[in-house]
C-alpha positions, 0 to 999 in steps of 0.5 A, spaced: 515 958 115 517 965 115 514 966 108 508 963 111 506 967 116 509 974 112 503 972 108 498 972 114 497 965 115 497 962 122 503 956 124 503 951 129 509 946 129 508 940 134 513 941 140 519 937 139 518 937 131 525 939 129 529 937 134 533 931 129 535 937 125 538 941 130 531 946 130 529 948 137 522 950 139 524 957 141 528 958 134 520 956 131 517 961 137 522 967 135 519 967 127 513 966 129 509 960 129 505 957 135 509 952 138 503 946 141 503 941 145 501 935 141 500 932 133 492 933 136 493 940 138 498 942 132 493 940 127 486 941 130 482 946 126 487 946 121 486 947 113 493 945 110 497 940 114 506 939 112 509 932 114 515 930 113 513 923 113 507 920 111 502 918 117 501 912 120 494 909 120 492 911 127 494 918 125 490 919 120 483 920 124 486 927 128 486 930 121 481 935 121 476 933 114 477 936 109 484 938 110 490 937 106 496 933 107 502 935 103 508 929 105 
C-alpha cells in the first residue's frame, strides 16, 4: 500500500478491512490511505479495485463501470 501512495495514487480501505489479520484502521491512516466507512464509499469513484475475495453477486453493482477488479 505504502508503494502505491509514494507512487501518487489515492487508497482507500474500507473500515474494519484488515481486523482478521491483526491490521488496525489507524496503522492504515498512519501510511496514508483514507480509511471509509463502507464498501460503497470505499469504492466509489475508483478505477482499480483489490479484493481478497471475489465479490458477491450483490456487490458487483457498487463497482463503478469500467473499473478493474483484481482478486
Amino acid at each position: 500500500m505504502r508503494k502505491y501512495i509514494a507512487l501518487g495514487y489515492d487508497v482507500h480501505i474500507e473500515s474494519g478491512a484488515g481486523a482478521k489479520a491483526a491490521y488496525l484502521d489507524s496503522a492504515y491512516a498512519e501510511a496514508g490511505a483514507k480509511i471509509c466507512k463502507s464498501a460503497a464509499d470505499t469504492l466509489k469513484n475508483s478505477a482499480v479495485a483489490l479484493k481478497v475475495k471475489p465479490p458477491a453477486a450483490s456487490e458487483l453493482s457498487a463497482f463503478p463501470k469500467n473499473a478493474l477488479l483484481i482478486c
